[in-house]
Rosetta silent file (secondary structure, phi, psi, omega in degrees, C-alpha in Angstrom):
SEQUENCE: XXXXXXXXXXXXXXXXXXXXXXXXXXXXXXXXXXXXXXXXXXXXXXXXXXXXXXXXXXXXXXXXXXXXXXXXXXXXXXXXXXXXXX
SCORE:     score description
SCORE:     0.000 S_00000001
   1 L     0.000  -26.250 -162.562  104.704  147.999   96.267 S_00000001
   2 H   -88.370   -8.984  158.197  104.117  146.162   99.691 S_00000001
   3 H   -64.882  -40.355 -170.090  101.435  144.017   98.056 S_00000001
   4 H   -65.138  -45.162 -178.113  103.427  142.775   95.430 S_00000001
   5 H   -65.906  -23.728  162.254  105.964  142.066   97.362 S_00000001
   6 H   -61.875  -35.110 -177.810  103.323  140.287  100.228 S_00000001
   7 H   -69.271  -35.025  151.414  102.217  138.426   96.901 S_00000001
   8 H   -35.216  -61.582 -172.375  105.845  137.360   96.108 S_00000001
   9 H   -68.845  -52.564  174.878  106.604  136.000   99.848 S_00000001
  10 H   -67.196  -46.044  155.310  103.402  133.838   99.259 S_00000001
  11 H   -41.391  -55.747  165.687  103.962  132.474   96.295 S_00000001
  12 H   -28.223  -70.201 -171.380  107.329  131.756   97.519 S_00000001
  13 H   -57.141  -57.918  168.340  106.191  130.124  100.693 S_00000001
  14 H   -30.694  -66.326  176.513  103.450  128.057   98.163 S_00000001
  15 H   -80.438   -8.773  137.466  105.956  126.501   95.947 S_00000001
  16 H   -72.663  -23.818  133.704  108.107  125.264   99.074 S_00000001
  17 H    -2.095  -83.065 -172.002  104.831  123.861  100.234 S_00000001
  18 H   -48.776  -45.762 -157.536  104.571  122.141   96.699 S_00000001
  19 H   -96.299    1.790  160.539  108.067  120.742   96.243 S_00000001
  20 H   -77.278  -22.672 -176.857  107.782  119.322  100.141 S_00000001
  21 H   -99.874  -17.705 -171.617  104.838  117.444   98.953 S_00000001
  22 L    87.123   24.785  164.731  106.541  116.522   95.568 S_00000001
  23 L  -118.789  133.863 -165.937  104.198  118.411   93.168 S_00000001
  24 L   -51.590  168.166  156.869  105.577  120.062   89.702 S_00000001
  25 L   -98.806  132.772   -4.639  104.124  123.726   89.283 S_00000001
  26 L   -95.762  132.500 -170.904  101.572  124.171   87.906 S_00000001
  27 L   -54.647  158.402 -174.147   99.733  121.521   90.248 S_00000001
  28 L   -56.876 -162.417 -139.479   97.202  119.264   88.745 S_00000001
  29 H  -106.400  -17.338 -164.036   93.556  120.798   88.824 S_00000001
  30 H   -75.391  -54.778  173.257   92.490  118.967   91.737 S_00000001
  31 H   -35.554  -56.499 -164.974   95.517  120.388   94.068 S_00000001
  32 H   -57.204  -54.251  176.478   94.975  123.732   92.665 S_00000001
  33 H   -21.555  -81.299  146.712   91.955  123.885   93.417 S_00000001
  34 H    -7.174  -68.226  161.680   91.802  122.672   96.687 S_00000001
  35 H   -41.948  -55.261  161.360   94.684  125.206   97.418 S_00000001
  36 H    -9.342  -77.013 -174.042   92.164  127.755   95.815 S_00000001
  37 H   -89.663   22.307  148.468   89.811  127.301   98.800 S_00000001
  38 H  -106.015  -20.737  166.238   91.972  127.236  101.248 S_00000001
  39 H   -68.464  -23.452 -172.098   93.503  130.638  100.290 S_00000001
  40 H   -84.599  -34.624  174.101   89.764  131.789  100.388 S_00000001
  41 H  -106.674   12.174  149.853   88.879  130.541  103.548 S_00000001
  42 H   -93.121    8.421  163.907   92.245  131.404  105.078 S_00000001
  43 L   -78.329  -15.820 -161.036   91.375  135.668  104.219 S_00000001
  44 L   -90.754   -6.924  178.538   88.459  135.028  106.370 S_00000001
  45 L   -87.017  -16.583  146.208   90.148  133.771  109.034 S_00000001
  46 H   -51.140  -32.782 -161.790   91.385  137.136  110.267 S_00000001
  47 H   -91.412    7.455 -157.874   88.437  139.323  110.020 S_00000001
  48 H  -114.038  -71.634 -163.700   85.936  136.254  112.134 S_00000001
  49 H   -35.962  -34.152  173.895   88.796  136.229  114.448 S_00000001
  50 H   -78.923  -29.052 -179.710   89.225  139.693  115.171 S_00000001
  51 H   -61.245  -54.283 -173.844   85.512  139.562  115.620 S_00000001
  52 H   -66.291  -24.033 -178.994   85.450  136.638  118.275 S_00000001
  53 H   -48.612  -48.414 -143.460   88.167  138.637  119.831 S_00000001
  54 H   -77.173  -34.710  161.618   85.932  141.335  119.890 S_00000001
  55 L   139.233  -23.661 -175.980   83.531  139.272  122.381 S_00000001
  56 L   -33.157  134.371  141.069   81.009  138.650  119.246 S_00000001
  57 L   -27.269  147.160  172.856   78.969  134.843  118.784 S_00000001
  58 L   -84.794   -6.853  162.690   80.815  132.729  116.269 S_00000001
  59 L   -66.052  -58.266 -133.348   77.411  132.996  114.032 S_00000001
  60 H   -99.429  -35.848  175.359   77.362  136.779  114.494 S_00000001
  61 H   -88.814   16.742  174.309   81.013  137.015  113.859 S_00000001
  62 H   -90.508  -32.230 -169.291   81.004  134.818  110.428 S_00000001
  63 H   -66.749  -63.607 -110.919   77.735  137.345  109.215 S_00000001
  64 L  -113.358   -6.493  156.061   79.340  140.063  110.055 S_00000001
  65 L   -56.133  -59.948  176.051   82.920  139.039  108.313 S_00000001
  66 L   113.543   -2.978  166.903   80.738  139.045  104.848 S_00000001
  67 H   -18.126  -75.013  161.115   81.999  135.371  104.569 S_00000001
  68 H   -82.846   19.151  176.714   79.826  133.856  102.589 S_00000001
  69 H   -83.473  -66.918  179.871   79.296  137.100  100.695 S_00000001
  70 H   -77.223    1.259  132.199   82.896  136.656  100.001 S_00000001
  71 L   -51.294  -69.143  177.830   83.117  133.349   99.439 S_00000001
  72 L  -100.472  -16.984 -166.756   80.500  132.432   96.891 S_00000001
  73 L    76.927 -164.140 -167.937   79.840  135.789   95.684 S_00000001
  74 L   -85.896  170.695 -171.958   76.579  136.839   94.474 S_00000001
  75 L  -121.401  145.996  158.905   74.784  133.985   94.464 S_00000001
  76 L    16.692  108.055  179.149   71.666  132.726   92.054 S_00000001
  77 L    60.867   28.714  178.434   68.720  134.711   92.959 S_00000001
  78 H   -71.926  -67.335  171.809   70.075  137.278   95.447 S_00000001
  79 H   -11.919  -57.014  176.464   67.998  139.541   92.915 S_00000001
  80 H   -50.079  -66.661 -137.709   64.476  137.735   93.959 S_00000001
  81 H   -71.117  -52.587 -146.681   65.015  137.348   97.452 S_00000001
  82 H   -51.787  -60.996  166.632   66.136  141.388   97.418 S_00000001
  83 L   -28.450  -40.851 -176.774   62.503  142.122   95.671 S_00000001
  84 L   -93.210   13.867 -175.745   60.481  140.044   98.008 S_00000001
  85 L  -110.853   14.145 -172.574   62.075  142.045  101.119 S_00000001
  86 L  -125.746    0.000    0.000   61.342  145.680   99.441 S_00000001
């Protein structure tokens, strides 16, 4: 239950965002978008944080978040690369 209801408060908080800027739901493709990647690079901004916290490089704590794991997903030829390292 306590996601839906985290997902609820954010939505909320989104669409007073939106109508402070003046844009209808559902925003054109560009906004959305945009918005898109900034919900994606604001989950990551907890776990690198807790990391730097942690005393960690800001390299070593971005790796070690899974960032750009989580970010792009797998990416093009993850498959190859895996092959020439085995």
């Amino acid at each position: 239950m306590k996601p839906y209801l985290l997902s609820l408060g954010a939505g909320l908080l989104v669409g007073a965002v939106y109508s402070l800027m003046g844009v209808r739901s559902p925003a054109p493709p560009v906004i959305a978008l945009v918005g898109l990647l900034g919900i994606l690079l604001g989950e990551q901004v907890v776990p690198v944080a807790r990391r730097l916290l942690e005393g960690h490089s800001p390299s070593a704590a971005v790796s070690q978040a899974g960032c750009a794991r989580h970010l792009f997903g797998r990416l093009p030829g993850h498959d190859a690369i895996a092959r020439d390292h085995t």
